[in-house]
C-alpha positions as CSV (number, residue, x, y, z in Angstrom):
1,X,112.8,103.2,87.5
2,X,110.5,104.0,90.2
3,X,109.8,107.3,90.9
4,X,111.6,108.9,93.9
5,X,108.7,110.3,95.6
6,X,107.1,106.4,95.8
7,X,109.9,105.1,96.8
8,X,110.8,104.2,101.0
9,X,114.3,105.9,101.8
10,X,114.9,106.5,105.7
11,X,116.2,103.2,107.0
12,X,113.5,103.6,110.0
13,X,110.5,103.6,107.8
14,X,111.7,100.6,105.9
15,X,112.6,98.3,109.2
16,X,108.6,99.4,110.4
17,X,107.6,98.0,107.2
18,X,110.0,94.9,107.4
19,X,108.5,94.3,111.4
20,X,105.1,94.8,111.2
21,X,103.9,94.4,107.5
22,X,102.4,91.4,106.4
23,X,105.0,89.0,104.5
24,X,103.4,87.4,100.9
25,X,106.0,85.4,98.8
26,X,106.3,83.9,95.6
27,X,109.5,82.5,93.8
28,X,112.1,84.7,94.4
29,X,110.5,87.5,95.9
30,X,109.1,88.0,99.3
31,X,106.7,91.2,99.4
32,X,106.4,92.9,103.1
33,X,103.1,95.4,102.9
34,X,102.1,97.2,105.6
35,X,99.0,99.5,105.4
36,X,99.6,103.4,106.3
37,X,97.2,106.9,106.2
38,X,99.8,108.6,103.3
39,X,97.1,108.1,100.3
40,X,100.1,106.7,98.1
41,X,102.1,103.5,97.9
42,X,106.0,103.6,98.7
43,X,108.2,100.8,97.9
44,X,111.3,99.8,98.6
45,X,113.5,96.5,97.4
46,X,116.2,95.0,99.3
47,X,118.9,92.5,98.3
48,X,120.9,90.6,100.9
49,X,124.7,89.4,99.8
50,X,123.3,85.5,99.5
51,X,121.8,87.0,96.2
52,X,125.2,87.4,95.1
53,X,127.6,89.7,94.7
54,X,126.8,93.4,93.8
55,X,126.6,93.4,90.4
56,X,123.8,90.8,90.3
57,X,122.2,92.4,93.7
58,X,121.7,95.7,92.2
59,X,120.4,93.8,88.5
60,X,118.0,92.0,90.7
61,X,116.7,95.5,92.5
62,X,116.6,96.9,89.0
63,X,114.4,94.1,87.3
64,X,112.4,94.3,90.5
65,X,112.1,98.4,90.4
66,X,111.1,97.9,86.8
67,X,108.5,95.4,87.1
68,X,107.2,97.6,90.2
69,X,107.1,100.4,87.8
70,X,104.6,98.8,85.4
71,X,102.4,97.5,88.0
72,X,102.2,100.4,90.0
73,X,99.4,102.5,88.2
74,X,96.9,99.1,88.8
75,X,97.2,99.1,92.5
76,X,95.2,100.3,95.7
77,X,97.0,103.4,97.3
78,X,97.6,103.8,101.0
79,X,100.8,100.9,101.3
80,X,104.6,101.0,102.1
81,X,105.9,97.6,100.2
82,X,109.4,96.3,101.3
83,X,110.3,93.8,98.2
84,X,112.8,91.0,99.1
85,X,114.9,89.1,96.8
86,X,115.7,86.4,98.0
87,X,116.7,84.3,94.8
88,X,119.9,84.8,93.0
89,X,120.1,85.7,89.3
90,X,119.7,82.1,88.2
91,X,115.8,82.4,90.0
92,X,114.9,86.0,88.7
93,X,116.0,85.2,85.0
94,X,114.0,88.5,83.5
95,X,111.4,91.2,83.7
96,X,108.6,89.1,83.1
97,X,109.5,86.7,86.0
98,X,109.6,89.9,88.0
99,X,106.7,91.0,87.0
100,X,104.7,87.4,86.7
101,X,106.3,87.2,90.9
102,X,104.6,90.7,91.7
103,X,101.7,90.2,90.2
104,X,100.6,87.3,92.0
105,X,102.0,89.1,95.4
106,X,99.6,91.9,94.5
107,X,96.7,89.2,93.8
108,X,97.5,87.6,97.3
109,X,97.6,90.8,99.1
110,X,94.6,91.8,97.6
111,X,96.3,95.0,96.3
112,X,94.7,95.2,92.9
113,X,92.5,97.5,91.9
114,X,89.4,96.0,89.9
C-alpha cells in the first residue's frame, strides 16, 4: 500500500488535480498529473461504478496502489497523480498489468527519473 503521507485525501485537492492536470492513458488506466511546489508526489486512484461493483472497484485501486508503490521510489518529485480506472477486472487482470500500464504513463509523462 501506498503510504498515507503520499497519498491525496481532501476531495478538493483531488478535483484540482482531476481539472487542471494533464490526462496520459494507457489500457485501463488514465493518469491525471498535475505539477505542484510540495517537493513530493501524492497520488490518489479513483474507481467509478462502470468498473464494477465494489468488490472489484476496491481490487482494482489495490492492484493500482500496489503497482504505485513499486514505482514510486523511480520517479521525479514535485506531482499530485489522480489514477483512473477505467477498465473493469477483466482489463486489469494483475499486478504486472498495473504496473506494465504505469510504467508507460510515467514514460509519457516524462516522470522518470534517469
Amino acid at each position: 500500500m501506498v503510504n498515507r503521507a503520499l497519498r491525496l485525501r481532501e476531495e478538493a485537492e483531488v478535483r484540482e488535480a482531476r481539472a487542471r492536470g494533464k490526462a496520459y492513458a494507457d489500457g485501463p488506466l488514465v493518469a491525471r498529473v498535475l505539477a505542484t511546489d510540495t517537493g513530493q508526489n501524492r497520488y490518489a486512484v479513483v474507481a467509478g461504478k462502470r468498473v464494477g461493483k465494489a468488490v472489484q472497484r476496491n481490487r482494482c485501486k489495490r492492484l493500482v496502489r500496489e503497482a504505485i508503490r513499486h514505482l514510486h521510489p523511480r520517479l521525479c518529485p514535485g506531482y499530485d497523480v489522480v489514477i483512473i480506472v477505467r477498465g473493469g477486472v477483466e482489463e486489469l487482470t494483475g499486478l504486472d498489468v498495473a504496473v506494465n500500464s504505469l510504467e508507460r504513463i510515467a514514460n509519457k509523462a516524462k516522470l522518470i527519473q534517469l
